[in-house]
Backbone atoms as SQL, in Angstrom:
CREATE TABLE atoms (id INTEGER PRIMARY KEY, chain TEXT, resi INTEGER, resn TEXT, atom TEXT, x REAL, y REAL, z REAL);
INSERT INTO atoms VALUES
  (1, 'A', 1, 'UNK', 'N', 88.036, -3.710, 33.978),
  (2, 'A', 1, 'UNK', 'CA', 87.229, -2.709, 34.646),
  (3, 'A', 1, 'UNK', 'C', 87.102, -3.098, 36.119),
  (4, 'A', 2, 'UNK', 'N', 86.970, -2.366, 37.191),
  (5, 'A', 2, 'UNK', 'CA', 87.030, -2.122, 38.469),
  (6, 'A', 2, 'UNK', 'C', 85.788, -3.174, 38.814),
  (7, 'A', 3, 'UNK', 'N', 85.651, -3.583, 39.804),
  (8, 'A', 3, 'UNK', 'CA', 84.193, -4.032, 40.582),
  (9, 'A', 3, 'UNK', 'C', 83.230, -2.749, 40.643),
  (10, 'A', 4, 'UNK', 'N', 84.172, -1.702, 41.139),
  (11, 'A', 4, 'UNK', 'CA', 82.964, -0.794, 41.648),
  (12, 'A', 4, 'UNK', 'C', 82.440, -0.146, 40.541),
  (13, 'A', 5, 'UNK', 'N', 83.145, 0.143, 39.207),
  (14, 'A', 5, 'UNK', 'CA', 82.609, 0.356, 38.009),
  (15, 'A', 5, 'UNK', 'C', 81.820, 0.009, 37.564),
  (16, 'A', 6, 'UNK', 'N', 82.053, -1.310, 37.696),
  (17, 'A', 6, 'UNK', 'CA', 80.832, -2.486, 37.014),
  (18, 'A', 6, 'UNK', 'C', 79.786, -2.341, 37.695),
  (19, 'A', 7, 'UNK', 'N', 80.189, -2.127, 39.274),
  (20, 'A', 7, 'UNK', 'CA', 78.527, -1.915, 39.817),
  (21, 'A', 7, 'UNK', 'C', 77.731, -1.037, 39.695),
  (22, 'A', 8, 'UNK', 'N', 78.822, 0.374, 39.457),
  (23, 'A', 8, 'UNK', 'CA', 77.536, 1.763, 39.084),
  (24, 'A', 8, 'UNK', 'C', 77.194, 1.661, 37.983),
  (25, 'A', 9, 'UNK', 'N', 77.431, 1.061, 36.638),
  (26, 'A', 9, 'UNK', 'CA', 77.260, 0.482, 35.142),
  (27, 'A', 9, 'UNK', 'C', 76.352, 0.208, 35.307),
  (28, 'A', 10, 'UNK', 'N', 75.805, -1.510, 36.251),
  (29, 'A', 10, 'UNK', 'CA', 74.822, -1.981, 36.862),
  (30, 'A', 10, 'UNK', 'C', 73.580, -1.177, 37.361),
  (31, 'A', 11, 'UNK', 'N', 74.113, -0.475, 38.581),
  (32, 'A', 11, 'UNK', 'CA', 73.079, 0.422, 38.610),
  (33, 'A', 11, 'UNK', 'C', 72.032, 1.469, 38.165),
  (34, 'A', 12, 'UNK', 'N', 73.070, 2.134, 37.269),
  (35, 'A', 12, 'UNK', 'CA', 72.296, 3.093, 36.289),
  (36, 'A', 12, 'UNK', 'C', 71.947, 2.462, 35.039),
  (37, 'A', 13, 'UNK', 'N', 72.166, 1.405, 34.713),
  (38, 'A', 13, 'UNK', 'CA', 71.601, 0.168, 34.013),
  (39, 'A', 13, 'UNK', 'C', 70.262, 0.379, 34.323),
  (40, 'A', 14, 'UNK', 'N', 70.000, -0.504, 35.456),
  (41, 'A', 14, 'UNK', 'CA', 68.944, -0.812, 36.075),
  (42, 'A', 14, 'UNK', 'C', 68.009, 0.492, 36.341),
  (43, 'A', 15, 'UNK', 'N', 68.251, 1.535, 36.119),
  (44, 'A', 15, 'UNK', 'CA', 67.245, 2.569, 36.289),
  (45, 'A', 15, 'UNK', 'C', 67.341, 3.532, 35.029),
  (46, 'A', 16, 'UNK', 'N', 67.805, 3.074, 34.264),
  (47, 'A', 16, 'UNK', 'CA', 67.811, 3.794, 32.710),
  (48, 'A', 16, 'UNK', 'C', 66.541, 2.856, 31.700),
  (49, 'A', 17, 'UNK', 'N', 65.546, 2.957, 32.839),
  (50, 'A', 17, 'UNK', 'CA', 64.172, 2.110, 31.829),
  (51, 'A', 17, 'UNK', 'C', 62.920, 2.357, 32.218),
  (52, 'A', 18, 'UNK', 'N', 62.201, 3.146, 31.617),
  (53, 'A', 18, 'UNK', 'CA', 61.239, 3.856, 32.082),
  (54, 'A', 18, 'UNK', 'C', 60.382, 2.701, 33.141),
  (55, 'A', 19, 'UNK', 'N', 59.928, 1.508, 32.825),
  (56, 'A', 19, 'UNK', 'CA', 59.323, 0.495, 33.577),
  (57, 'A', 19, 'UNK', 'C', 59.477, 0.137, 34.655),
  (58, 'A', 20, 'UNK', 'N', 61.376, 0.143, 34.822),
  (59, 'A', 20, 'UNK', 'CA', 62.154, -0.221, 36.420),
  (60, 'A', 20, 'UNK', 'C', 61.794, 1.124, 37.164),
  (61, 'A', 21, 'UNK', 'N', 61.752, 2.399, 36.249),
  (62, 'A', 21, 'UNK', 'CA', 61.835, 3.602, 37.229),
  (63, 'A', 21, 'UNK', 'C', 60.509, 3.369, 38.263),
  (64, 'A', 22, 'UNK', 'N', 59.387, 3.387, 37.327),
  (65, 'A', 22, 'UNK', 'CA', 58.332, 2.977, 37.824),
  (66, 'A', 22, 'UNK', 'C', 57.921, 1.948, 39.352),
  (67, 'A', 23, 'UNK', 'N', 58.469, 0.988, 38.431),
  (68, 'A', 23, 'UNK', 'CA', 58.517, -0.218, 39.777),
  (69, 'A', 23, 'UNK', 'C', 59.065, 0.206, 41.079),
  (70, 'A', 24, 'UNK', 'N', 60.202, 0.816, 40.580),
  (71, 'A', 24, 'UNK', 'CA', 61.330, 1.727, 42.197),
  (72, 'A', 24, 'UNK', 'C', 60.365, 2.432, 42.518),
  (73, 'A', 25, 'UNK', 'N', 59.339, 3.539, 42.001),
  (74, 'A', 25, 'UNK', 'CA', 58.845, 4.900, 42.532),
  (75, 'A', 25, 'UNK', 'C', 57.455, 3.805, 43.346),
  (76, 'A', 26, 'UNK', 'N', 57.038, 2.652, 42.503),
  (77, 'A', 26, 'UNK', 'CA', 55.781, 1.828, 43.605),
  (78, 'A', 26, 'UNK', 'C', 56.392, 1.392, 44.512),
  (79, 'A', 27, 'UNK', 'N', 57.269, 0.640, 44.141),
  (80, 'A', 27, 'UNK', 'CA', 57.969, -0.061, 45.770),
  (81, 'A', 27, 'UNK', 'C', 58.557, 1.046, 46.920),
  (82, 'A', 28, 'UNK', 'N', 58.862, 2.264, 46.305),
  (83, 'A', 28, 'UNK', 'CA', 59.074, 3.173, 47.646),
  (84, 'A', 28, 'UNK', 'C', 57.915, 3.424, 48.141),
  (85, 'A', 29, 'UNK', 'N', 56.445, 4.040, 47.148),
  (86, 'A', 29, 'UNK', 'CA', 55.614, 4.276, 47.801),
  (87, 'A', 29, 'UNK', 'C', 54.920, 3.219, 48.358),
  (88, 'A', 30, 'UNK', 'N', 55.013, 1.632, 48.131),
  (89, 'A', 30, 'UNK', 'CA', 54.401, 0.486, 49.354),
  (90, 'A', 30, 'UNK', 'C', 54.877, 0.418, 50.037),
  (91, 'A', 31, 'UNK', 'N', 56.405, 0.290, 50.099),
  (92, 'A', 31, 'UNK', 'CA', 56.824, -0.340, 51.111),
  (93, 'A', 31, 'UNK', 'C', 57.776, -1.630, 50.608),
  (94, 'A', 32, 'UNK', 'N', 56.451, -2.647, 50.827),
  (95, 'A', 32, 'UNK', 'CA', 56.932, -4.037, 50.312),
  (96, 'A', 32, 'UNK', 'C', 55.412, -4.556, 49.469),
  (97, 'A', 33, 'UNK', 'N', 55.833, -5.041, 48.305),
  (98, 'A', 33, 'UNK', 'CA', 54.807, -5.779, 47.449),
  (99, 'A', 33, 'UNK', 'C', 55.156, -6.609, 46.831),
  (100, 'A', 34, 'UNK', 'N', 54.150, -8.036, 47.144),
  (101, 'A', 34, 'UNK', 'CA', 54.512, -9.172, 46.371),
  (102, 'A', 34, 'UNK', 'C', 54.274, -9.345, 44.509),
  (103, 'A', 35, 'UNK', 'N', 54.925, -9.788, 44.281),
  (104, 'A', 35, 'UNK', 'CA', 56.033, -9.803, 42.834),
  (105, 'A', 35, 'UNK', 'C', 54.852, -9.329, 41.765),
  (106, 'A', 36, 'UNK', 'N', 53.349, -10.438, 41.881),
  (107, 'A', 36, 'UNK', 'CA', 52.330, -10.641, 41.402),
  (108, 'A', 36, 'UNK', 'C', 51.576, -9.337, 41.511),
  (109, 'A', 37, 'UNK', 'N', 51.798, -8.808, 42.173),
  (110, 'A', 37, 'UNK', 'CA', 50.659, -7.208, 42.416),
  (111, 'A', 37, 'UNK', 'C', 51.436, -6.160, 41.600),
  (112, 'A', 38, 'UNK', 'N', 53.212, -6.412, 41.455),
  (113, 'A', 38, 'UNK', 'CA', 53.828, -5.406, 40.762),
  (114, 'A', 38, 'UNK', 'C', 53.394, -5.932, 39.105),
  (115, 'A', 39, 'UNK', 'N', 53.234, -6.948, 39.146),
  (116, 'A', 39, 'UNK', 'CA', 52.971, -7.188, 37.860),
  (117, 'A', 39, 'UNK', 'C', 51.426, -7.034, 37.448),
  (118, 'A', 40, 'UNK', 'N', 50.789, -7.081, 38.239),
  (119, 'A', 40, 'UNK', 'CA', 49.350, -6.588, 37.941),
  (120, 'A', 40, 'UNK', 'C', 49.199, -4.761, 37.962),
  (121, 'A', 41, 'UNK', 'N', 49.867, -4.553, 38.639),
  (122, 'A', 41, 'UNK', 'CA', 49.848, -2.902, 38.621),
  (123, 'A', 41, 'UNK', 'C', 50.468, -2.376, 37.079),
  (124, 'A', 42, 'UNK', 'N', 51.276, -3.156, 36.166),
  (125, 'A', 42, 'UNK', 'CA', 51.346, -2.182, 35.318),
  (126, 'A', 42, 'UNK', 'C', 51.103, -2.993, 34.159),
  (127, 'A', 43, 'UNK', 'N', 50.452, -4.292, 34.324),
  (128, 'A', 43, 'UNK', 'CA', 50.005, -5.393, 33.259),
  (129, 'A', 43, 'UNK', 'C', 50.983, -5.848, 32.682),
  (130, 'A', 44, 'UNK', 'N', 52.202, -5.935, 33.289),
  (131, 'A', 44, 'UNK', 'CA', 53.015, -6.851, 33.082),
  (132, 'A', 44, 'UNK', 'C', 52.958, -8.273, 32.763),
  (133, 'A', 45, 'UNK', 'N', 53.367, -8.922, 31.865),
  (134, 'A', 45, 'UNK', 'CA', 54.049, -10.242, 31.642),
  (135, 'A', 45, 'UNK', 'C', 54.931, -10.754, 33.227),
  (136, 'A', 46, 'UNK', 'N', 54.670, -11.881, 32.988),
  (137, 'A', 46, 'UNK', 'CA', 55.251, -12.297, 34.378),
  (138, 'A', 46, 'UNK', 'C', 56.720, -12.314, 33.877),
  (139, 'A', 47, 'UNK', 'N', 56.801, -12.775, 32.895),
  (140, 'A', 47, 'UNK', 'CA', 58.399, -13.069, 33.009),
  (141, 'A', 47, 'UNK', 'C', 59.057, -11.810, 32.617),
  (142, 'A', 48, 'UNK', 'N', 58.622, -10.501, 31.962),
  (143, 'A', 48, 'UNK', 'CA', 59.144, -9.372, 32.175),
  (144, 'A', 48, 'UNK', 'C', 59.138, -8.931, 33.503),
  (145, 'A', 49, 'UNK', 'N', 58.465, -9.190, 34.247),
  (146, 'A', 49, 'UNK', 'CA', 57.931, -8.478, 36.012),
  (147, 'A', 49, 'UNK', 'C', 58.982, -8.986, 36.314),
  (148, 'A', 50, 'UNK', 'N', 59.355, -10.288, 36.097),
  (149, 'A', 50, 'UNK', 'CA', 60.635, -10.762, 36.695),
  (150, 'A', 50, 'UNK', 'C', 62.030, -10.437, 36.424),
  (151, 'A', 51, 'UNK', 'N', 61.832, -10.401, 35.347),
  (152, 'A', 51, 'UNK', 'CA', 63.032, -9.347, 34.947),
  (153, 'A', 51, 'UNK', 'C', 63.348, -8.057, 35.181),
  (154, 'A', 52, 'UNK', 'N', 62.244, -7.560, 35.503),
  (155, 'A', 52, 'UNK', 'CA', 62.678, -5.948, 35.461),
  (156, 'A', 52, 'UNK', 'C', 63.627, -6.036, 37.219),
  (157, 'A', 53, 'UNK', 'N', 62.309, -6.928, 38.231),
  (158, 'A', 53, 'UNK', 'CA', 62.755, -7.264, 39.660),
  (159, 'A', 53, 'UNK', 'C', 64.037, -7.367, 39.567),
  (160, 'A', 54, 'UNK', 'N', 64.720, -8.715, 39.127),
  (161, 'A', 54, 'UNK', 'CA', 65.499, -9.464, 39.575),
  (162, 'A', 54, 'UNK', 'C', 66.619, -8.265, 38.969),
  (163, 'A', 55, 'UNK', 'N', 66.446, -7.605, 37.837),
  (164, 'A', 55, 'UNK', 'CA', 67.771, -6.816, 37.815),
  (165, 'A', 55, 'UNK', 'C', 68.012, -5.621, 38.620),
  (166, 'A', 56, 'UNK', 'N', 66.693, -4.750, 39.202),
  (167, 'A', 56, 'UNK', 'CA', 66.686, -3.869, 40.512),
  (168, 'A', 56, 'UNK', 'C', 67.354, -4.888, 41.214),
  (169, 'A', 57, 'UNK', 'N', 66.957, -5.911, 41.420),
  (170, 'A', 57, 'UNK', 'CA', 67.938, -6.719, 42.858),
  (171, 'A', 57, 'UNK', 'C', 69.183, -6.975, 42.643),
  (172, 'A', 58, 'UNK', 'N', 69.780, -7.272, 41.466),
  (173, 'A', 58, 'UNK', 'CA', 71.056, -7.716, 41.092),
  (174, 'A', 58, 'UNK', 'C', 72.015, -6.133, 41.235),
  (175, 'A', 59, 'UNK', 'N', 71.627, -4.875, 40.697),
  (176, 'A', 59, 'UNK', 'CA', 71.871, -3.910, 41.208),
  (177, 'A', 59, 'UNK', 'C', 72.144, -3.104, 42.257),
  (178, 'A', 60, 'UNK', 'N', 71.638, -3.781, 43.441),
  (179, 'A', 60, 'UNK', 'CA', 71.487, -3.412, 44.592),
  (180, 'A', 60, 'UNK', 'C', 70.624, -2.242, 44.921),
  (181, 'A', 61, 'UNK', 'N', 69.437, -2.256, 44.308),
  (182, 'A', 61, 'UNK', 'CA', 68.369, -1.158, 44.296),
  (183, 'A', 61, 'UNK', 'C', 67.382, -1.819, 44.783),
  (184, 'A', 62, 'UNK', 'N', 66.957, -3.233, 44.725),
  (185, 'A', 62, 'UNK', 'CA', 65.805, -3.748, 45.285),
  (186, 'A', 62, 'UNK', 'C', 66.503, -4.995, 46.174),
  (187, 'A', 63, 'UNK', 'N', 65.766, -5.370, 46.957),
  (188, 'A', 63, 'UNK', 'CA', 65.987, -6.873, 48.262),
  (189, 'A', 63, 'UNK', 'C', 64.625, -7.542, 48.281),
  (190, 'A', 64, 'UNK', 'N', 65.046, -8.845, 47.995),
  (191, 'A', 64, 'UNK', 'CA', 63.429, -9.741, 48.562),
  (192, 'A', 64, 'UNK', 'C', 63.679, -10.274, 49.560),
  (193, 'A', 65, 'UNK', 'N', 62.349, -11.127, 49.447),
  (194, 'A', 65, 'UNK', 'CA', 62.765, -12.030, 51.189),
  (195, 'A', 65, 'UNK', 'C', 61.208, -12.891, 50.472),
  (196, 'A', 66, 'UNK', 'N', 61.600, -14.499, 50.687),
  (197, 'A', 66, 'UNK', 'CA', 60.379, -15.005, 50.702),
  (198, 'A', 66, 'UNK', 'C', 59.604, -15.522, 51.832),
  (199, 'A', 67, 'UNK', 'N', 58.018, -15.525, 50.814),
  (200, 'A', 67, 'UNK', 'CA', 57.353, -16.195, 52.918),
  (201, 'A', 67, 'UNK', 'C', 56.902, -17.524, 51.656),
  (202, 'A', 68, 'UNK', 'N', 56.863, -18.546, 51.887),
  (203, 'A', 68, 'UNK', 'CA', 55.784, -19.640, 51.598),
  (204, 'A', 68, 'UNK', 'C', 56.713, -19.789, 49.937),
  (205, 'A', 69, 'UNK', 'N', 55.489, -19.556, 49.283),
  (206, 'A', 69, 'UNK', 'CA', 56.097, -19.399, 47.672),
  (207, 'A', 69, 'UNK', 'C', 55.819, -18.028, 47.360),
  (208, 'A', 70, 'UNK', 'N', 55.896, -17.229, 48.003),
  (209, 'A', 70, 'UNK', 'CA', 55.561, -16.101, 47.612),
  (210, 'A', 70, 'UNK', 'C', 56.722, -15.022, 47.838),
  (211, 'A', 71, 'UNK', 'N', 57.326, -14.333, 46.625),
  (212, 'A', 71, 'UNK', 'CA', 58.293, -13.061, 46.947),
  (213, 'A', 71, 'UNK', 'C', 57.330, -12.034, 47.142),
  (214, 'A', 72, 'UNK', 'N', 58.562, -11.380, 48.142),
  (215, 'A', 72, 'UNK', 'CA', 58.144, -9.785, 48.249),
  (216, 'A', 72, 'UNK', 'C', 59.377, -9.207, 48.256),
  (217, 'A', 73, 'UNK', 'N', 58.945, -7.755, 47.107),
  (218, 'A', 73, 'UNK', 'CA', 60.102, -6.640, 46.814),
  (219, 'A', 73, 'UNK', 'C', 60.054, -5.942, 47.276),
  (220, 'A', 74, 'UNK', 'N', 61.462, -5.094, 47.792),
  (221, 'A', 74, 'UNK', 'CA', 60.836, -3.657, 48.459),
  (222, 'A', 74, 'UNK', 'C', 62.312, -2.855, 48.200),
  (223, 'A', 75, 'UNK', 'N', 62.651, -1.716, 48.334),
  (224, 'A', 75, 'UNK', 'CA', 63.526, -0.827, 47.411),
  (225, 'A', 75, 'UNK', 'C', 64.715, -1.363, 49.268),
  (226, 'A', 76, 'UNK', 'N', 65.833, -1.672, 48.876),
  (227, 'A', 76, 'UNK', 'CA', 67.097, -1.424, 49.695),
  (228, 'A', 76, 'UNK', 'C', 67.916, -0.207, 49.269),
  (229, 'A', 77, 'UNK', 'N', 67.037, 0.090, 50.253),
  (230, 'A', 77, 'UNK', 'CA', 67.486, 1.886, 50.870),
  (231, 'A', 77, 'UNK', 'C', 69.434, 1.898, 51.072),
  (232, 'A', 78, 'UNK', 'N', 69.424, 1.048, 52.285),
  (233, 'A', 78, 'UNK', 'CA', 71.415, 1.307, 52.564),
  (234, 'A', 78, 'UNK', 'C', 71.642, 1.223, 51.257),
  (235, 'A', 79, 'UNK', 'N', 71.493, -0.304, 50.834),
  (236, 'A', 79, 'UNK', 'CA', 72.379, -0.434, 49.186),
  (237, 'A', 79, 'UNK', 'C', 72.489, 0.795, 48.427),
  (238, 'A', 80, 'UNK', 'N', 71.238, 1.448, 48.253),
  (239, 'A', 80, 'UNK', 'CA', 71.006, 2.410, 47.500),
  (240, 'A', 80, 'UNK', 'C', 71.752, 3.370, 47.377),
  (241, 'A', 81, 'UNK', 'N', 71.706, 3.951, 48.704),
  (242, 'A', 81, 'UNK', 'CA', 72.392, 4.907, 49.292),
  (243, 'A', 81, 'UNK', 'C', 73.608, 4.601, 49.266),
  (244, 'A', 82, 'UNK', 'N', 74.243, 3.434, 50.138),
  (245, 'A', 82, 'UNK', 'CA', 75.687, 3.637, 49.840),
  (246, 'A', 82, 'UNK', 'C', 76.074, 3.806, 48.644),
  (247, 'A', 83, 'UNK', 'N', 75.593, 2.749, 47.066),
  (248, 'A', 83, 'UNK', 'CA', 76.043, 3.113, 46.082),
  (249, 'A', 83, 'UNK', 'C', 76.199, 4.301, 45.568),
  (250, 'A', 84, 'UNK', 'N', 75.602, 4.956, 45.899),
  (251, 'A', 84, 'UNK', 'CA', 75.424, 6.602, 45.460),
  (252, 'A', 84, 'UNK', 'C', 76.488, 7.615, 46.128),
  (253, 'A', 85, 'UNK', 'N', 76.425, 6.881, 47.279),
  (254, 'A', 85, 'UNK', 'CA', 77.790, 7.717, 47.886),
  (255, 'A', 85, 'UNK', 'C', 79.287, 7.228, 47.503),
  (256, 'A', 86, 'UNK', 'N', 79.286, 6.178, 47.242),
  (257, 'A', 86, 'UNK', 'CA', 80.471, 5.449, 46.584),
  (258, 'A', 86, 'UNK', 'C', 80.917, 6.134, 45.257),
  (259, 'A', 87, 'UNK', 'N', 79.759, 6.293, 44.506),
  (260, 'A', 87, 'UNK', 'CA', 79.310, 6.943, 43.078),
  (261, 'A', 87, 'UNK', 'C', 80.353, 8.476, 42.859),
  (262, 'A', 88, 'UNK', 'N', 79.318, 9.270, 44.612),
  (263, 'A', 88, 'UNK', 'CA', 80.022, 10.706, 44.526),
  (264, 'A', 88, 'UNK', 'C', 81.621, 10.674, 44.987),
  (265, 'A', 89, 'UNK', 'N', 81.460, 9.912, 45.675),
  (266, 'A', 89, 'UNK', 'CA', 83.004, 9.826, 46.295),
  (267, 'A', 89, 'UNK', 'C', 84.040, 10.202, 45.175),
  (268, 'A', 90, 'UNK', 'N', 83.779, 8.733, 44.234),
  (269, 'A', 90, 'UNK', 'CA', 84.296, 7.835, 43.429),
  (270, 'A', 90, 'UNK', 'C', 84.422, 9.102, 41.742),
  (271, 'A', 91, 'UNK', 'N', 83.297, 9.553, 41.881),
  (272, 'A', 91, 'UNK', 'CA', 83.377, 10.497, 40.530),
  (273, 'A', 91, 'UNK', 'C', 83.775, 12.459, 40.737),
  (274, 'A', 92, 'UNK', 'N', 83.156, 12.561, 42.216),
  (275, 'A', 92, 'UNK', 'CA', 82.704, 13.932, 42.523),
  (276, 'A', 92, 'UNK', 'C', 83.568, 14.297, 43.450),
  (277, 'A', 93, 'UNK', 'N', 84.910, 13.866, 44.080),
  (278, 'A', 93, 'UNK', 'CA', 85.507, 14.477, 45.229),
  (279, 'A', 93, 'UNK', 'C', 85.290, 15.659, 45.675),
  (280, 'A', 94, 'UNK', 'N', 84.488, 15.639, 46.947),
  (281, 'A', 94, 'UNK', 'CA', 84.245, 17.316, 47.459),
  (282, 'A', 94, 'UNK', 'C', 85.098, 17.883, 47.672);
């Protein structure tokens, strides 16, 4: 299978779960929020919070950046976007 296959697989992976949808629709509407507040916002388990994160990020739907010991998530918009255009390109030739 292709790279770029595997990555839209990945992607719509990563947003075929009612919980990640969620997390994407808070992190667009914050901005940026550290890991611990996404997991308090929907009473998450930490190590699910982390999971749901780290696979938006592995997807290229979410980007962190740390300060101290502390992550913060926030939705990567280009990634996003380009994948999606790669997606239509790739499936939808205009």
């Amino acid at each position: 299978m292709s790279n770029n296959k595997t990555r839209y697989i990945s992607f719509f992976k990563a947003l075929a779960n009612e919980e990640r949808l969620e997390i994407v629709k808070l992190l667009r509407q914050n901005g940026e929020m550290f890991a611990q507040d996404v997991e308090k916002h929907f009473y998450l388990e930490q190590s699910t919070t982390s999971h749901h994160l780290n696979m938006l990020k592995r997807s290229g739907i979410a980007k962190s950046r740390k300060q101290g010991r502390k992550v913060y998530y926030s939705i990567d918009i280009d990634s996003f976007n380009q994948i999606l255009q790669e997606f239509q390109g790739t499936f939808f030739e205009l």
